[in-house]
N, C-alpha and C positions, 0 to 999 in steps of 0.2 A: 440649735441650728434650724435655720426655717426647713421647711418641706420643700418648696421651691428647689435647696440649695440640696438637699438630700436625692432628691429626682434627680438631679443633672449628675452628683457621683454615683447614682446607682446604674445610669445610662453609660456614664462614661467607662463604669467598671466593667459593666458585659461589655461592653467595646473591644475595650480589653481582653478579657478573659477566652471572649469569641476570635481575637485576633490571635491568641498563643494557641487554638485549638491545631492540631494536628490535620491540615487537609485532605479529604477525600479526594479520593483520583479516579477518574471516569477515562478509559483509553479507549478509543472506536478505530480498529482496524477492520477496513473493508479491503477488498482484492481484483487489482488490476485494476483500479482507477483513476484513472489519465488527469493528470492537470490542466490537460489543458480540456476536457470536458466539465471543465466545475468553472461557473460563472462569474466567484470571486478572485478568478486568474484570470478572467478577461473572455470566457464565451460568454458570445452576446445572442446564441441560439437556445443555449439552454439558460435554466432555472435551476438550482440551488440553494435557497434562499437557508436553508438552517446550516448545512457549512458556511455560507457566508456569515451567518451570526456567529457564528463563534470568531470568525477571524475579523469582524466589525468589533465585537464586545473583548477580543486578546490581537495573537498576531496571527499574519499572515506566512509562512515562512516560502520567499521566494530562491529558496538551495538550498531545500531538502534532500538529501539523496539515499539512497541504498548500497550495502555493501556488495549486493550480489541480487542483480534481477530474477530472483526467483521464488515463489509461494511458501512453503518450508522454511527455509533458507535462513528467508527473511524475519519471519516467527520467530526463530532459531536465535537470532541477533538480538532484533528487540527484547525476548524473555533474558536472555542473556549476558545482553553487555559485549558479546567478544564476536570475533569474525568467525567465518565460517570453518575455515580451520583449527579456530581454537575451540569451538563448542561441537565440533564434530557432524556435524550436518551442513554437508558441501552440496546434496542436491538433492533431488525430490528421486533418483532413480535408484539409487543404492545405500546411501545413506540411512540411517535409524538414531533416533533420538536420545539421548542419555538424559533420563529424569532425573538422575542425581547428584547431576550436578550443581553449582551453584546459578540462581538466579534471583533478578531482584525481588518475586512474589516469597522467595524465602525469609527475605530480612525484612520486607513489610508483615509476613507473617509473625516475625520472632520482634518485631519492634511493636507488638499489639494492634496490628492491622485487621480486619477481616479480608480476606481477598476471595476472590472468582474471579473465572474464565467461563463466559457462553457464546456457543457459536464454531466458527470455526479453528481450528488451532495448525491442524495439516503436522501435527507431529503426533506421530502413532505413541502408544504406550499412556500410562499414568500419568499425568501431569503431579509435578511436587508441588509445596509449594500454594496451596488453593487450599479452601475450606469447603470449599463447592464448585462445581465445575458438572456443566452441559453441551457434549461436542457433539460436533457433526462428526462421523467416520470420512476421513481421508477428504475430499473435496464437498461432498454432501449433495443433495438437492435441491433443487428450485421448488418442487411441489411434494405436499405432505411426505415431510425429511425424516429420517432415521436423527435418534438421539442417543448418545453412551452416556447414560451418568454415572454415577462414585461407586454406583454396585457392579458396574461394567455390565450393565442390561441397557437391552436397545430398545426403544421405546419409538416408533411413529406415531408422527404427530399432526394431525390434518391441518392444512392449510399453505398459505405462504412462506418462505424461508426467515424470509427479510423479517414479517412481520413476527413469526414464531422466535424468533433469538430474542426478539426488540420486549417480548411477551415474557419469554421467562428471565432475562434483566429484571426490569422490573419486579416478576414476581418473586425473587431473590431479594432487592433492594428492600421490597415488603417485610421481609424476612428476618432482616440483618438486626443485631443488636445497635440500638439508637445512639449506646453510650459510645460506643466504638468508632473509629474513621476506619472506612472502607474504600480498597482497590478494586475496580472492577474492568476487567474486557471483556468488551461487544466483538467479537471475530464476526463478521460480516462473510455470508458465500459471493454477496454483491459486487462486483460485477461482473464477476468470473465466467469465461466460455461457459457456454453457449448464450449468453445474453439474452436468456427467461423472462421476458417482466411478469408483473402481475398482473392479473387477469384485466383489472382495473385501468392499470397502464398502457396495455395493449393499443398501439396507435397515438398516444401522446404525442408523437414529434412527425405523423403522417404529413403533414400541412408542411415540413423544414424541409429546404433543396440544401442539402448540408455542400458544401463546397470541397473541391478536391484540396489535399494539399498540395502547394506546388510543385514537388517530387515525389507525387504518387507514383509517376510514371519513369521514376529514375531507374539508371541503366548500370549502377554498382560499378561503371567505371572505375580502374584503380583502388577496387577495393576487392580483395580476393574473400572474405568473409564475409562480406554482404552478396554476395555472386553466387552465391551455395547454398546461403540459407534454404528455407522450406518455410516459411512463414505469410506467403502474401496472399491478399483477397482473391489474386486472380486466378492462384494455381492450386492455393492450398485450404483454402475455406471451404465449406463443404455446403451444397445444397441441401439437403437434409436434414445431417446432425447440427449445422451451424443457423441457415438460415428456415430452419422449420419448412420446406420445399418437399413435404413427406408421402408424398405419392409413391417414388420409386423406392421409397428406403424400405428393405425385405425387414419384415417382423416386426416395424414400427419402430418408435424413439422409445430407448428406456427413461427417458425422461419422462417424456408424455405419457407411457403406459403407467406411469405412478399416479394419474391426475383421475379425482373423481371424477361422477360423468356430469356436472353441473360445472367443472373447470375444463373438462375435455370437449365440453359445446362452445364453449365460451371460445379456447384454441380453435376450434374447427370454424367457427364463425367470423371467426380474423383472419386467420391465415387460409385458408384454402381459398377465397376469392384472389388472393392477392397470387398464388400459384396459379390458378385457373386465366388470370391476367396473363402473368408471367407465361406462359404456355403460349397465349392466342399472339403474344408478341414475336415470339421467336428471337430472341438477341443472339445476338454472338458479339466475336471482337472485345471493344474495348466497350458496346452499349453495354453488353454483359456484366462485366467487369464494375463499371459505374451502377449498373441496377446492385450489385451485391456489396458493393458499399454502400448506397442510400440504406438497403436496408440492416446490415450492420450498424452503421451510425445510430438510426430508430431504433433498433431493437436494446441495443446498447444504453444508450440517453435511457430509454424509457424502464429497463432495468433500473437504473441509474436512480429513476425520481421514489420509486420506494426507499431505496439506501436513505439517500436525503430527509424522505419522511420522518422517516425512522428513526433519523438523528434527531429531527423533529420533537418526534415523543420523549426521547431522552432527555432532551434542554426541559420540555414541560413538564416532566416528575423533576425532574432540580427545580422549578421554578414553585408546582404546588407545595411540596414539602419540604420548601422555606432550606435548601439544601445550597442555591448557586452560588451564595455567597462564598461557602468555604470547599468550593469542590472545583480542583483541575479537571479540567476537559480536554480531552486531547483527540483530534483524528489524524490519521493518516493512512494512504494504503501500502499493501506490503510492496509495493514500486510500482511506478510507471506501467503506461502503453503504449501502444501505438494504436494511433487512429486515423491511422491510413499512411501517416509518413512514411516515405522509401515504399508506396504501397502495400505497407504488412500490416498484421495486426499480432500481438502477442508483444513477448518483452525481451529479457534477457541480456542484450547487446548491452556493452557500457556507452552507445551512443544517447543523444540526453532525454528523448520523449520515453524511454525504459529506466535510464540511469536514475534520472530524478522522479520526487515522489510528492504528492500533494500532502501537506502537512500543517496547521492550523492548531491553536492552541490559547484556551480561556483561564487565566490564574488571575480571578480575582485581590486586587491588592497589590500584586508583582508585575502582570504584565497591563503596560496601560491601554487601554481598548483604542482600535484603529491602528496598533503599532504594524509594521511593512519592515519584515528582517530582508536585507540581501546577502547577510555571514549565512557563511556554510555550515550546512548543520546535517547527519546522516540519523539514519532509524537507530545506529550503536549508539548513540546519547542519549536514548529513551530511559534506560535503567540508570545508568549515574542520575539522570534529571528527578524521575522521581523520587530515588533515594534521597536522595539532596532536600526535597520540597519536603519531604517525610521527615527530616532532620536526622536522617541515620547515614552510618558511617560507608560510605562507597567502600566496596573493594577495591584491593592496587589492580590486583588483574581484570577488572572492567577494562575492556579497551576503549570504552568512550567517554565523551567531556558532559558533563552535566551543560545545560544551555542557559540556567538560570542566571548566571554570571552576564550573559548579554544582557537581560535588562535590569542589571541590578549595579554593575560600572560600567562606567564609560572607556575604560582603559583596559578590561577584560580583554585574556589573550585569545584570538581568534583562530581559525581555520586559515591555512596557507594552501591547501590543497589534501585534495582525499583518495584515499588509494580503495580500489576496486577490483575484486578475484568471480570471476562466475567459472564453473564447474562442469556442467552438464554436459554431457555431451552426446546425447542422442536427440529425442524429441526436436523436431523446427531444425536441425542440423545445424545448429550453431556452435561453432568454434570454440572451445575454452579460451579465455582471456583473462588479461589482467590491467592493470593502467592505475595511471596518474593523472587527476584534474584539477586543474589551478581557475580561476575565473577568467583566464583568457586563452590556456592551451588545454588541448587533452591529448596525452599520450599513450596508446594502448599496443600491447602484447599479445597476438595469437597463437597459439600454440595448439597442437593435436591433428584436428581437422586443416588447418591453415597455417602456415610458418610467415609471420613476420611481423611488420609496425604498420601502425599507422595515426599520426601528427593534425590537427584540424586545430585552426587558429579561428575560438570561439567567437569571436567580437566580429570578423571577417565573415566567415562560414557559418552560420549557427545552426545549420540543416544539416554541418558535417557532410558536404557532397566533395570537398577535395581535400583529399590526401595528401597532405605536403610533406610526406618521412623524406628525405632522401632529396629534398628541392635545393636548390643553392638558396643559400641565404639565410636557411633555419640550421644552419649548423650550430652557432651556437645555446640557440634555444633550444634545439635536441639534447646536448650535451647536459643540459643545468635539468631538464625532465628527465634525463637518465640518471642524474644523482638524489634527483628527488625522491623518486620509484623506489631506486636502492636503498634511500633513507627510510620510508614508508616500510618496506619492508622486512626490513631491521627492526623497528621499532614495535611493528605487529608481529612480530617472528614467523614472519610466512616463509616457513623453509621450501615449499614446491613451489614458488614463483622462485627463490633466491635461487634452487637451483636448473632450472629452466635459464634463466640469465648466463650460471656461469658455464653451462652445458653448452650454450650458445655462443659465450665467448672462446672458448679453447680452438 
């Protein structure tokens, strides 16, 4: 046989061989990241550019959503496959973790995976399930952050947040046995209150007059749960703790008191001119109000461009050490925000700038680069999906659908509508809810704080400003969303929605 002819099967074999390997899986969970502040959904103020590569180089998932707007929660779902009820962490207030139960880094673990967790995780206790693992305690820092690793010793670690998680990935990724396929999460503190950037970033988005949204200034008309809240720029954001305004805050920001004093000149050299402004202006009203959004929006974004960096770095170690070929990538955050719509900021609501969640996703081989998903897809099909990519056996009680099937038939069963429980019920005073969303209605459930429905015909309304429960004319489309709801929750055995309904009926 010529050499020629020997070259080309020896080529085609590793083709091969490389193509049955078992994929690595790279998952990037950052917190509180609005979709609609990421470029590759369409702002044209800011910059993104390495989320946008992954969703150029995989897809884009335009109805992504969450099961429950909330930090924990959401974690909780993801590691787990199942809703908040069934994995027992309904809220960040009361709530506590069960590490022993089942989750997918277990069965990547027992199918010969290496797995890790760095960064943030927001679920107290031991993580099962990992080989290695480096958390922030409970929310974590912005500057030189506390660490719990595997001996349960705390370790501060100078510098940035964003950049310190991004630093021990990789020096784990260094680590890792070569022969093996590894799992790994980046839990990101990024974007999370109080919107910190890096010293670096300071002033990045100074030069943008970011625009209001056109119901900043809504008036919760016919909406008894948005009427109550506690969440908006103009009443509940704080000069201080939120926008660094730290003159009158007694004792100083524990934030800032953590910041060495070559970080603490660098804050002091940014912000105090712009409070010393802010002073000699005197706002009130609604100037006020607009001044604390401009610089929420800045402070925010410019948080925002180290996360993106940092995914950055990520894509670059895949790319040096000849890794991107066979490694899933996935971002997305633990849900939505708001960035200024209804004029709040925070999440929660099953209304859609909290509901849904930026999600993006690189499988070489499966998914074909530039793909634009509009199926619905929730953070609960995280675990089926990569058990599925892993080639291992999903559990029955994962409550969610692996997504691989959308780009692998065209006749794949889809999403009809997705049911949604949030819990909480102190913090931003938001109402416990629950609800049904199909691609054209969404029908939600108050209960606790606020007794009753409320109907928004998505295609019509898609700011959700009117409530049409009880309007002539949606009688029948209320009726076919209340069997929906019923059906959804039958199927997830959500017994404290089932009986909140027939409490309601009697």
């Amino acid at each position: 046989m010529k050499k020629s002819t020997l070259l080309i099967l020896s080529v085609l074999m590793s083709h091969i061989v490389y193509a049955q390997k078992k994929p690595n899986i790279i998952i990037i969970v950052s917190d509180d990241h609005a979709f609609q502040a990421i470029s590759a959904y369409g702002n044209k103020l800011v910059k993104t550019p390495n989320i946008d590569r992954i969703a150029k180089e995989g897809a884009i998932f335009n109805k992504a959503y969450v099961t429950n707007s909330i930090c924990g929660p959401s974690r909780a779902v993801i590691l787990t496959g199942k809703y908040s009820h069934k994995n027992g962490f309904k809220d960040n207030e009361t709530s506590k973790f069960d590490h022993s139960q089942d989750n997918f880094a277990k069965h990547l673990q027992a199918g010969g995976y290496q797995t890790a967790w760095v960064g943030k995780i927001h679920l107290s206790g031991k993580p099962q399930g990992f080989d290695f693992y480096s958390l922030l305690p409970e929310q974590g820092q912005y500057y030189n952050p506390d660490f719990i690793g595997m001996d349960g010793k705390v370790t501060r670690k100078e510098g940035y947040v964003t950049n310190l998680i991004e630093d021990a990935s990789e020096q784990w990724l260094d680590s890792r046995d070569p022969s093996k396929p590894f799992c790994l999460v980046i839990g990101h503190k990024a974007t999370h209150r109080t919107w910190l950037p890096d010293t670096s970033d300071m002033g990045k988005y100074d030069d943008v007059n970011f625009p209001l949204p056109t119901n900043f200034y809504d008036d919760y008309k016919n909406r008894a749960a948005a009427s109550i809240q506690d969440m908006t720029i103009d009443k509940t954001m704080l000069m201080g703790y939120d926008l660094k305004m730290l003159s009158n805050v007694k004792n100083g920001d524990g934030t800032v008191n953590r910041m060495n004093a070559a970080q603490k000149a660098k804050f002091d050299s940014y912000y105090k001119p712009i409070e010393a402004d802010l002073n000699e202006k005197k706002l009130s009203g609604k100037a006020l109000v607009e001044w604390k959004y401009q610089r929420y929006m800045r402070d925010y974004m410019s948080t925002a461009a180290s996360l993106d960096r940092n995914i950055g770095r990520t894509l670059a170690y895949l790319d040096r050490h000849d890794l991107a070929g066979n490694t899933i990538v996935i971002y997305l955050s633990d849900q939505g925000f708001y960035m200024g719509e209804h004029g709040w900021f925070d999440k929660r609501f099953m209304y859609e700038e909290s509901f849904r969640t930026p999600m993006v996703m690189r499988y070489p081989g499966v998914i074909k680069p530039g793909t634009k998903s509009n199926d619905m897809v929730m953070n609960l099909d995280l675990a089926p999906t990569i058990l599925e990519a892993a080639g291992l056996t999903v559990p029955a009680d994962f409550q969610g659908e692996s997504i691989l099937p959308l780009f692998k038939d065209k006749n794949a069963k889809k999403r009809d509508a997705m049911f949604y429980h949030y819990y909480e019920n102190g913090e931003h005073s938001v109402s416990p809810h629950f609800g049904v969303s199909t691609k054209k209605y969404k029908l939600i459930r108050f209960y606790k704080r606020v007794e009753g429905w409320e109907l928004y015909d998505l295609h019509k309304d898609p700011s959700e400003m009117n409530n049409i429960f009880g309007k002539k004319g949606y009688e029948k489309i209320t009726d076919e969303l209340k069997a929906k709801l019923n059906s959804l929750i039958a199927q997830y055995q959500d017994e404290d929605a089932k009986k909140i309904l027939a409490d309601a009926a009697r």
